[in-house]
C-alpha positions in Angstrom: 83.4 28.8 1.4 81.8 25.9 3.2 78.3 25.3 1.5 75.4 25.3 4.3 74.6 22.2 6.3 70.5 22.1 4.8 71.8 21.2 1.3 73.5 17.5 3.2 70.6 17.1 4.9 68.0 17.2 1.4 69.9 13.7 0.5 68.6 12.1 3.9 64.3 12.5 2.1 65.0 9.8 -0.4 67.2 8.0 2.3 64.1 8.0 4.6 61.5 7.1 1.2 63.5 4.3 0.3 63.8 2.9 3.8 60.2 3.6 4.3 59.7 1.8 1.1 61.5 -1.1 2.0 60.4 -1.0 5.8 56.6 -1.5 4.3 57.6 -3.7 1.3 59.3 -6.4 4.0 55.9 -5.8 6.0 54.0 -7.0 3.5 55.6 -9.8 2.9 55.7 -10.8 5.9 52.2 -10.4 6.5 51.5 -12.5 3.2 50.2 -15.7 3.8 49.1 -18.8 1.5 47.2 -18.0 -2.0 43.8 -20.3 -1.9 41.8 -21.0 -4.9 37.9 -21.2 -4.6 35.7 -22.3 -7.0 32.0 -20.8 -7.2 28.9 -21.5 -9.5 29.0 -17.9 -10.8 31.0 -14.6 -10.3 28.0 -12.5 -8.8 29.7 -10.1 -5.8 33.5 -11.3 -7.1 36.2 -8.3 -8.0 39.9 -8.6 -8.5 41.7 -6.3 -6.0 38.0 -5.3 -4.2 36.7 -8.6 -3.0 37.4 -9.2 0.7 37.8 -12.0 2.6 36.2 -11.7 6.1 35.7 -13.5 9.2 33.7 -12.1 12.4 33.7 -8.5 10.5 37.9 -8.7 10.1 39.6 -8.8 7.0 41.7 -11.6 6.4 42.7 -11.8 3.2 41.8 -10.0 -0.4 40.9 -11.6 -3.9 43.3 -11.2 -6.7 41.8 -12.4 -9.5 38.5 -13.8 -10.6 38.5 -16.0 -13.9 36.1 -18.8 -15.5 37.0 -22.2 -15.0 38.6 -24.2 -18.0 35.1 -25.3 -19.0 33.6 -22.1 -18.4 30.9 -23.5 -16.1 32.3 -22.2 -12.8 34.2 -19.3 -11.6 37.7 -19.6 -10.1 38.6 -16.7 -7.7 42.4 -16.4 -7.0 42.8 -14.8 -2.8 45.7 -13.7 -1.1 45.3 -14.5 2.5 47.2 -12.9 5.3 49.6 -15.3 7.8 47.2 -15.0 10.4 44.6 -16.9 9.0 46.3 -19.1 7.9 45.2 -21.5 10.5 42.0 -21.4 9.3 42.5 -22.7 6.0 42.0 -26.6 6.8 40.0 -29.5 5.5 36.4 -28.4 7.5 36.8 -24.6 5.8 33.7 -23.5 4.4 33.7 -20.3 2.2 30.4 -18.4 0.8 29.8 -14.8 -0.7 28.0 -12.8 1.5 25.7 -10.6 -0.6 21.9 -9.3 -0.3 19.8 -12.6 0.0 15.6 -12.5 -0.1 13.6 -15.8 0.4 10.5 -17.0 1.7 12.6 -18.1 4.5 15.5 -15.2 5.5 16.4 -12.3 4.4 20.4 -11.6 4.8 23.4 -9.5 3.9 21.6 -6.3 3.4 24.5 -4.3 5.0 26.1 -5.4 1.3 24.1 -3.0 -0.6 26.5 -0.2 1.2 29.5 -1.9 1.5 29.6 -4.5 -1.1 30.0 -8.1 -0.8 33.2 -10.0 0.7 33.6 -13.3 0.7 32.8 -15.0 4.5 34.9 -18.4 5.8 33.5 -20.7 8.4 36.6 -22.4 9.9 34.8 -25.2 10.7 35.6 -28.2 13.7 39.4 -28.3 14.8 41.4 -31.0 13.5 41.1 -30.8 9.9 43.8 -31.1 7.4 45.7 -28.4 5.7 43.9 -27.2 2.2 44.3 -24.4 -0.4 41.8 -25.3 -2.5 38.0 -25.0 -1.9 34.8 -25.1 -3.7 32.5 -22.1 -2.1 28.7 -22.7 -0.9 25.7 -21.2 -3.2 24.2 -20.7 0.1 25.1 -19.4 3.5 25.2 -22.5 5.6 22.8 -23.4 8.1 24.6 -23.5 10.9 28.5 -22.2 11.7 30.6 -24.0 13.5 30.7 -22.4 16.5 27.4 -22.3 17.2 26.3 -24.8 20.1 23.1 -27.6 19.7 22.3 -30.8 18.3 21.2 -31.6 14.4 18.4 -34.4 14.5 16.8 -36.5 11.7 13.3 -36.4 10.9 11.2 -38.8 8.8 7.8 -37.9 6.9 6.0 -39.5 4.1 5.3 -36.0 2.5 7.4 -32.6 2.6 4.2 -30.5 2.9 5.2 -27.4 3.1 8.4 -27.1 4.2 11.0 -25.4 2.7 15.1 -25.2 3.7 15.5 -22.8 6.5 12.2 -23.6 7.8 12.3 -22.5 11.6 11.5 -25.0 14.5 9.7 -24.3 17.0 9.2 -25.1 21.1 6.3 -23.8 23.0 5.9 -20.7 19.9 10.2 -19.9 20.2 11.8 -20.5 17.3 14.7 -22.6 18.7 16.1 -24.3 15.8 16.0 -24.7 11.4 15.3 -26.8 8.6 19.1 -27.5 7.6 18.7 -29.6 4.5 16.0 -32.8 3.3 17.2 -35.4 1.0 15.2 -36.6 -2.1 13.5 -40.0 -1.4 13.5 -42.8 -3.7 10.2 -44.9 -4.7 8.2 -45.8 -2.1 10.9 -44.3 0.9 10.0 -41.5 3.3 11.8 -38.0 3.1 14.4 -37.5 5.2 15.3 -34.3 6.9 17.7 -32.8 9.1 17.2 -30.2 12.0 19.6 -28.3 13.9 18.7 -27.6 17.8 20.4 -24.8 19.1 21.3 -25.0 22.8 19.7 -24.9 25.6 17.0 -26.2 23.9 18.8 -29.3 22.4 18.8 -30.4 25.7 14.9 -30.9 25.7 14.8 -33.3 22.4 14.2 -36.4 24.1 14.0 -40.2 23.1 10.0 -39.8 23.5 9.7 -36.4 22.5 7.5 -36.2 19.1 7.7 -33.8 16.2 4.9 -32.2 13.7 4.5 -30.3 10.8 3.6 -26.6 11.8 2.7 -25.6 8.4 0.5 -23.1 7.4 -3.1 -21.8 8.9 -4.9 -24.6 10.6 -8.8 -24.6 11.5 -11.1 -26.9 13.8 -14.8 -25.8 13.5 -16.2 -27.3 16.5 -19.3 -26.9 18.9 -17.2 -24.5 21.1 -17.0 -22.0 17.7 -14.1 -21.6 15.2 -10.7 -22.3 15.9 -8.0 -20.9 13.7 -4.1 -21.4 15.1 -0.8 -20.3 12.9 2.5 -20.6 14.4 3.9 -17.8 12.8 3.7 -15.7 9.4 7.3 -17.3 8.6 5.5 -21.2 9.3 2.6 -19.7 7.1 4.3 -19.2 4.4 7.6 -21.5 4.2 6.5 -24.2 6.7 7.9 -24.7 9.9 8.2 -27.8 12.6 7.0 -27.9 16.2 8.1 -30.5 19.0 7.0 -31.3 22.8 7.0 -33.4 25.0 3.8 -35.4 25.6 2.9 -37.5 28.9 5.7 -38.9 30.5 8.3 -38.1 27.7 10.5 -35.9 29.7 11.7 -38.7 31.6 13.0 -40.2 29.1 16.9 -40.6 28.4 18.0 -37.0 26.2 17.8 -37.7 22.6 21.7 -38.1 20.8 22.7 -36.6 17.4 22.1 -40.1 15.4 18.6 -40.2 17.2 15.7 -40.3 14.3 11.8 -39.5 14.9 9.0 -39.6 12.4 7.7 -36.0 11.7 3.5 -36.6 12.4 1.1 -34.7 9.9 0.0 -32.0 12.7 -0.6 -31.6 16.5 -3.2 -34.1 17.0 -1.2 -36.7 15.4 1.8 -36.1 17.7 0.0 -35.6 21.3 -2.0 -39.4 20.1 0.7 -41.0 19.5 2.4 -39.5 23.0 0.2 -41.7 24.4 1.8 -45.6 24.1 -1.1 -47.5 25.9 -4.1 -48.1 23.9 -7.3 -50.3 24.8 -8.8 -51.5 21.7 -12.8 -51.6 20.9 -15.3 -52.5 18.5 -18.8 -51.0 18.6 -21.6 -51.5 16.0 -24.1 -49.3 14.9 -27.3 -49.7 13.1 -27.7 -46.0 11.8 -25.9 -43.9 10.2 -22.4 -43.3 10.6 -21.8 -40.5 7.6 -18.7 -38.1 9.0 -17.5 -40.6 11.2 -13.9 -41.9 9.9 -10.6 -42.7 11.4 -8.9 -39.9 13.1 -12.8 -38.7 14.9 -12.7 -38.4 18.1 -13.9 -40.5 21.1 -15.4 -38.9 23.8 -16.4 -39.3 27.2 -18.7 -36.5 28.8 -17.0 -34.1 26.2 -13.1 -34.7 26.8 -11.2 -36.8 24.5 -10.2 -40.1 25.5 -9.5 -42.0 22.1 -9.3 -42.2 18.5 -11.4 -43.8 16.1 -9.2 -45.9 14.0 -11.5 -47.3 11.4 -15.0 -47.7 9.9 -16.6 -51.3 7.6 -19.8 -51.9 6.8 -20.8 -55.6 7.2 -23.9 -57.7 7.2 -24.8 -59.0 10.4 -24.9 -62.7 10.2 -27.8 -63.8 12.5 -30.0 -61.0 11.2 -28.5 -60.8 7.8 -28.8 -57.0 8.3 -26.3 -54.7 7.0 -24.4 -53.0 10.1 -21.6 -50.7 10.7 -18.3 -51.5 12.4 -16.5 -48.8 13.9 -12.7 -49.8 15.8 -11.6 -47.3 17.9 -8.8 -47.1 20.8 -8.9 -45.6 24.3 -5.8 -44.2 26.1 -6.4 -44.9 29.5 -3.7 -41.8 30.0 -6.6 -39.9 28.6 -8.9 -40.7 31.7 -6.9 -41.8 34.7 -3.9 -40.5 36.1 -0.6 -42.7 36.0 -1.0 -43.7 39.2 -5.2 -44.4 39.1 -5.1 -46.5 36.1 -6.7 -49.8 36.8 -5.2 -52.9 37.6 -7.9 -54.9 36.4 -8.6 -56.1 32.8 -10.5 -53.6 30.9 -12.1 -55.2 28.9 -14.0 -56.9 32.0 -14.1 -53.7 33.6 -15.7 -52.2 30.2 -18.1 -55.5 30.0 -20.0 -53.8 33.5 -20.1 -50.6 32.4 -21.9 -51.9 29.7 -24.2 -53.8 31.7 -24.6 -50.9 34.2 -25.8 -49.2 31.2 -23.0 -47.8 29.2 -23.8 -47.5 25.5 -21.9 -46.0 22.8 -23.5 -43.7 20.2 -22.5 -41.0 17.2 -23.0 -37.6 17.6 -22.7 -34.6 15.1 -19.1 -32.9 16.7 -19.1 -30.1 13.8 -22.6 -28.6 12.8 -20.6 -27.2 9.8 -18.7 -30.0 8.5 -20.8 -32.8 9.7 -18.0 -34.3 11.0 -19.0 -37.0 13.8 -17.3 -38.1 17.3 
């Protein structure tokens, strides 16, 4: 008797497995592409056979194995990384672990705490060389590679307040970061760097002038008290402001090798937006306590200068003691560009003096005692 067709067709199911087998064995193979070694400062968020690779939220490889380094400093983590990225894996790569992050100045990755961490690549400029072999950030970078804007340099005598990932600010929007300061040596100002994200890159200008932002500032004046913070992120890790005083906007967009000095605060910055200055001497027989350089000078209540400096002296045809107070005056401050005078000022001072003109000290705080 002829035995039944079904018992031929039960040899086709491990025809099909194995050709299923093979079919997916070949794809993965094919879809294998370079092993990369990366080397972090500790293990924290790294597990053989869990661990993903990621870039913009797609999978792109998987780690293999994690192990300590041959001085068991550092970590070594051991990734398989699929053929399509493996354009990516160049010279300007930059790799970091991606797990929950809480500073004074971000908080990130909390989506982590669900998921679990993965390890994130920036790819970085084009152009760069092939490379397998990488040594991961501790921290997130400040700024990927594909996001557009300018990084400037600033110079300051003190740090102040500042911390890494401080945010900069234009007209109260934060429009840019502390990416980085370097440690100065004896007697050298502190240099930082500040990325500018665009549109607002575009607004740095040669003139344009930067200050520190930092925590809660307060002017106790005649009009009552004045207390300004930028933000509670400037309050409590710092942050940087710029603008453009007077006639800055004209001048030619600032270029990423461009370097400003970073002023002490927003009083420091808007003087020294103002690049004429007329300077005087007045002397006083009275008094001067309060008065000292950075006062105000003041003309019918507006400011129009800065005291620069205060010396006490004997007078030597009365043999009196006197005060000497040097101040300057920003004409800027009092005329418009096109109304400033032509004349010399100091002759055009000389007969508002003899028309009457007199300058005097008065009490600008009745807290603080400060004088203008």
């Amino acid at each position: 008797m002829k035995p039944p067709n079904r018992f031929a067709l039960i040899w086709l199911l491990p025809l099909a497995a194995a050709a299923l087998a093979i079919y997916l064995g070949y794809e993965t193979l094919a879809s294998r592409g370079p092993m990369v070694t990366i080397t972090f400062a500790n293990g924290q968020g790294l597990s053989a056979g869990q661990t993903k690779v990621e870039h913009n939220a797609v999978s792109i490889g998987t780690v293999q194995r994690v192990a300590l380094s041959s001085d068991f400093k550092q970590v070594v983590a051991r990734i398989q990384m699929d053929k399509s990225a493996a354009a990516l894996l160049t010279s300007h790569a930059r790799f970091w672990v991606v797990r929950p992050r809480f500073s004074l100045t971000d908080v990130s990755g909390l989506q982590t705490l669900v998921s679990g961490s993965y390890i994130a690549v920036d790819p970085g400029l084009p152009g760069g060389k092939p490379q397998y072999d990488f040594r991961g950030l501790d921290q997130p970078p400040g700024v990927r590679s594909d996001q557009p804007g300018q990084t400037f340099t600033l110079r300051a005598p003190t740090l102040g307040w500042l911390e890494t990932g401080a945010p900069v600010f234009y007209h109260s929007i934060t429009v840019g970061r502390l990416l980085d300061f370097q440690e100065p040596g004896m007697g050298q100002p502190i240099v930082m760097h500040v990325f500018i994200k665009a549109p607002y890159d575009t607004y740095v200008r040669k003139e344009t002038h930067f200050w520190n932002s930092s925590g809660l500032s307060a002017n106790i004046g005649p009009s009552g008290v004045h207390i300004a913070v930028e933000s509670m992120q400037a309050l409590v890790a710092g942050g940087i402001e710029f603008a453009n005083f007077s006639d800055a906007e004209k001048s030619p967009p600032a270029t990423p090798d461009t370097t400003f000095p970073l002023f002490n605060n927003y009083d420091d910055a808007q003087n020294a937006g103002f690049r004429d200055n007329i300077h005087y001497v007045a002397y006083f027989n009275q008094s001067v306590s309060g008065l000292a350089p950075g006062s105000a000078v003041q003309l019918y209540g507006i400011r129009i200068g800065t005291v620069t400096g205060t010396q006490l002296e004997l007078d030597s045809r009365s043999g009196q003691p006197r005060v000497r107070v040097t101040f300057d005056v920003q004409p800027a401050r009092v005329f418009a560009p096109s109304d400033v005078p032509t004349a010399d000022p100091f002759e055009e001072t000389r007969k508002m003096v003899e028309l009457g003109m007199r300058a005097r000290v008065d009490n600008g705080n009745l807290i603080t005692g400060q004088e203008v």
